[in-house]
FIMAR-985279 format. One line per 4 residues: number of its first residue (from 0); their letters; for each residue x, y, z of N, C-alpha, C. Coordinates in steps of 0.001 Angstrom, whole numbers, plus 500000, padded with zeros to 6 digits. Example, Ala and Ser with C-alpha at 12.3 -4.5 7.8 and 13.67 -1.06 7.14 Angstrom:
0	as	513190 494310 507800 512300 495500 507800 513200 496700 507800 ~ 512850 497750 507080 513670 498940 507140 512900 500030 507870
This chain:
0	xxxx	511819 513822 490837 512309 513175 492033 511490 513581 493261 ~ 510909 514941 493102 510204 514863 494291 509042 514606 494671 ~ 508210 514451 492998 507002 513732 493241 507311 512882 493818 ~ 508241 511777 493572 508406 510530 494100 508660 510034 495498
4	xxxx	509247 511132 495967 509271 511198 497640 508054 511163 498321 ~ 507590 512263 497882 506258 513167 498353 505065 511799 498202 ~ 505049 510808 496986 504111 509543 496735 504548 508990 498160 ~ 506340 508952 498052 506688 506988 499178 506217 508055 500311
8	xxxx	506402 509528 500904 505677 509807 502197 504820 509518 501997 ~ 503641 509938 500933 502139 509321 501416 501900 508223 501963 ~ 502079 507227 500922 502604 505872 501120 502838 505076 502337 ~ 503616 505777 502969 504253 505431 504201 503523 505815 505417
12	xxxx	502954 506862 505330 502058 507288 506645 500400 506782 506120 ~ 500459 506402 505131 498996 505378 504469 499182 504468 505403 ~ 500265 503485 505014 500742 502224 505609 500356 502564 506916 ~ 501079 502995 507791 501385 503435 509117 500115 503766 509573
16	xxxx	499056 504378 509131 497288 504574 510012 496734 502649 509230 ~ 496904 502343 508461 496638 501031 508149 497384 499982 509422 ~ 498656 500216 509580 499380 499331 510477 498262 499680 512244 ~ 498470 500766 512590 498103 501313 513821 496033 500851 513777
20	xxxx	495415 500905 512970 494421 501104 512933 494200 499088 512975 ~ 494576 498364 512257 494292 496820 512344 495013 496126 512564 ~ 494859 495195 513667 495843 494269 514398 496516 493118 513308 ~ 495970 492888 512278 496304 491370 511707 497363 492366 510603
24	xxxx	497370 493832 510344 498591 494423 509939 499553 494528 510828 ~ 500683 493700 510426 501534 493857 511517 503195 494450 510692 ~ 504010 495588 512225 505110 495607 511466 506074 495909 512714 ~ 507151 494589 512993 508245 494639 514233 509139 495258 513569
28	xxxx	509791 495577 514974 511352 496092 514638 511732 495946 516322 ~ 513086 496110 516227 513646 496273 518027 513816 497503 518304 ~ 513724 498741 517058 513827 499981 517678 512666 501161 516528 ~ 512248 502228 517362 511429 503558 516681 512541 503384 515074
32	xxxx	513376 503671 515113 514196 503786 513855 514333 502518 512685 ~ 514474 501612 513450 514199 500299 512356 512667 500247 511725 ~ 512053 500345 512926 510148 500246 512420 510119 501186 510995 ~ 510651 502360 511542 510537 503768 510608 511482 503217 509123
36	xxxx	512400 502802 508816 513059 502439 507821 512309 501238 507403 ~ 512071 500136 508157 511089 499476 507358 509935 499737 506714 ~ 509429 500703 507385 507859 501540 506849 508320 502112 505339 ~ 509679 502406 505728 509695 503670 504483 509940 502399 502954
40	xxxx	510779 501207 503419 511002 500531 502319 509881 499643 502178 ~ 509140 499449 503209 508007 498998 502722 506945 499560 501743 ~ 507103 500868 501831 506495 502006 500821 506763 501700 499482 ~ 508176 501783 499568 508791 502037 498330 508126 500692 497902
44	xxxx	508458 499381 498287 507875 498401 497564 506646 498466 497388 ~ 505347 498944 498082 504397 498919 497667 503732 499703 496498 ~ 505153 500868 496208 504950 501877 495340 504905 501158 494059 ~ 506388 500405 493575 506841 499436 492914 505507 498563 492188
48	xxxx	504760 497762 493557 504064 496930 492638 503215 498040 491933 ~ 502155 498912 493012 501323 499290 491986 501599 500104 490686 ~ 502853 500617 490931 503197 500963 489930 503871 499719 488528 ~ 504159 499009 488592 503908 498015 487837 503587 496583 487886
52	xxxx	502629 496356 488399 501261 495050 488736 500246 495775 488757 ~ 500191 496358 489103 498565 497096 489365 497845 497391 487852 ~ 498624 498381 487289 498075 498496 485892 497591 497241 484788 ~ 498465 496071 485222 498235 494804 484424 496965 494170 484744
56	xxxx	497216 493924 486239 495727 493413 486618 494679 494021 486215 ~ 494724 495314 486609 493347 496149 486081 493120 495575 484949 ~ 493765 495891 483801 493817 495910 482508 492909 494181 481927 ~ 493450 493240 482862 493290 491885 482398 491660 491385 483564
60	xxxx	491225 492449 484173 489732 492175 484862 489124 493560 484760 ~ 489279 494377 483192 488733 494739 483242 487038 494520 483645 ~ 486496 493624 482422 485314 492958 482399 484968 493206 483863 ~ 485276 492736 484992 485022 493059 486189 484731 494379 487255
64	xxxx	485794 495410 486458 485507 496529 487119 484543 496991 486369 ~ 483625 497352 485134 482869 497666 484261 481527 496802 485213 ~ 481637 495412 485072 480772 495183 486041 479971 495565 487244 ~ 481161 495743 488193 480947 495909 489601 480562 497403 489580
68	xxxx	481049 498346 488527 480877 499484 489130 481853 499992 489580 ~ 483538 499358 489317 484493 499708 490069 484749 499341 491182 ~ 483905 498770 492149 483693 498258 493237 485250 497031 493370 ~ 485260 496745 492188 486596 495462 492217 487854 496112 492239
72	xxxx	487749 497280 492501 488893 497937 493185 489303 497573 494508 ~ 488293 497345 495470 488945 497222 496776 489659 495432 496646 ~ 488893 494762 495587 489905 493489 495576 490895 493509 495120 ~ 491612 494572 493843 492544 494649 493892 493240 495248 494656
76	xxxx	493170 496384 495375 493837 496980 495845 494283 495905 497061 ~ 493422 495020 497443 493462 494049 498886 494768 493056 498343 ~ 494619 492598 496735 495728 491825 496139 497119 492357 496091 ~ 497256 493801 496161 498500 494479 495699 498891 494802 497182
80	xxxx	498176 494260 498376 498451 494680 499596 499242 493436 499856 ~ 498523 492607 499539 499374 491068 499590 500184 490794 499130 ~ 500007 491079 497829 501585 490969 497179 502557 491473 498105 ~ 502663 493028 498199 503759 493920 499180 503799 493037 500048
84	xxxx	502870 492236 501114 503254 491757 502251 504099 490125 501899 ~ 504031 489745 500574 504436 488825 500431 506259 489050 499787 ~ 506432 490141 498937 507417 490521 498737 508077 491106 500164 ~ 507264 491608 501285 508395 492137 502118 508794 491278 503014
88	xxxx	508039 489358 502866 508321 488967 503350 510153 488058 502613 ~ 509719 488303 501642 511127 487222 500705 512049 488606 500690 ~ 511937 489502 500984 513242 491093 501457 513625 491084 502814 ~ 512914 490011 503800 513187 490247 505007 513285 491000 505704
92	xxxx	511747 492038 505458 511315 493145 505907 510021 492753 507096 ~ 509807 493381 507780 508881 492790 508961 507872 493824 509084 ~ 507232 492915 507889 505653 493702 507626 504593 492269 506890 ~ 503845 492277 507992 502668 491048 507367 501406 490947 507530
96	xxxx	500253 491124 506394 499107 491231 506251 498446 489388 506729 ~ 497690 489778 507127 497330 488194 507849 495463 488492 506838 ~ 495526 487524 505908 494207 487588 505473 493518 488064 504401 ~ 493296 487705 503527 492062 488832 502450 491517 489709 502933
100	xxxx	490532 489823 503874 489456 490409 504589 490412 491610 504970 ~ 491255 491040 505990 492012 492023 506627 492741 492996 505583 ~ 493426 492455 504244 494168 492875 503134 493064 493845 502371 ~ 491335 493744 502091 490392 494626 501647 490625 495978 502677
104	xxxx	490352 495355 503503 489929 496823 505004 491290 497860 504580 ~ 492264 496832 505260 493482 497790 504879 493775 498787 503698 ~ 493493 497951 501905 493872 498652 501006 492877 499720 500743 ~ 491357 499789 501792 490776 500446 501572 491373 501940 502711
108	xxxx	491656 501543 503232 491893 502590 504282 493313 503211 503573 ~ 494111 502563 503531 495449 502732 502573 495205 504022 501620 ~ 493574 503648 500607 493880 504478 499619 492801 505459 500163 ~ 492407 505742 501202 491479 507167 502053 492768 507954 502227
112	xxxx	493804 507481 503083 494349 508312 503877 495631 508569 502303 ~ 495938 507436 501397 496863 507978 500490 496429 509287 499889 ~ 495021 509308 499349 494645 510331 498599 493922 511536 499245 ~ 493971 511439 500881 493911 512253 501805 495167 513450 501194
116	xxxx	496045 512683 502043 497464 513398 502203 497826 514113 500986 ~ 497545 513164 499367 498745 513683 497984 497740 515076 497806 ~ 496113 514718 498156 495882 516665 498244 496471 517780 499546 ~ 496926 517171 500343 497895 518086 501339 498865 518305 500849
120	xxxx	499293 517667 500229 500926 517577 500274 501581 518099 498970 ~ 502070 518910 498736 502757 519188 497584 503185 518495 496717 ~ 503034 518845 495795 503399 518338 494215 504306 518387 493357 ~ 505285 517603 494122 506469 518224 493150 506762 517841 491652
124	xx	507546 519322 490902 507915 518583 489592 508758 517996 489189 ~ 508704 516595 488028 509797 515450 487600 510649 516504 486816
């Protein structure tokens, strides 16, 4: 259980230098506390897909990452950004990626600062 926290914090302050850092990431609220609860369930959903979409896709382009060099990571990762922004839009959560381009930059920055932090941050055991 506390790995799992310790992931949706990463997660969430990923999101959050992704949100702050590019304008076409966007996320309202009417108050510091709503923004902050949306961030956090926005996490959780983004945890969700990659934790089960992410592995499929990989799996079904492989051929592609073998190709590129891995490089077709930042397209997926840009796809699983979209997805989240498309699921948090049908949850009626107020978080929206405007773009591919913008959805690459982001999932790239997303996974600097994710795998920044999970070496800061403690490790908890399941």
């Amino acid at each position: 259980m506390m790995n799992f926290l310790v992931k949706t914090i990463a997660n969430a302050a990923a999101l959050a230098v992704a949100i702050w850092l590019l304008d076409d990431i966007t996320l309202t609220g009417t108050s510091t506390g709503k923004k902050a609860l949306t961030l956090v369930l926005v996490a959780l959903v983004f945890g969700v897909v990659n934790i089960l979409v992410k592995p499929l896709v990989k799996l079904l382009t492989l051929p592609l990452f073998i190709l590129t060099l891995g490089l077709f990571t930042l397209v997926v990762n840009a796809l699983m950004l979209l997805l989240t922004s498309w699921l948090a839009d049908k949850l009626d959560l107020s978080f929206h990626v405007e773009g591919f381009w913008t959805a690459v930059l982001g999932g790239l920055i997303i996974s600097v600062v994710s795998w920044a932090l999970n070496v800061i941050l403690p490790e908890g055991r399941d």
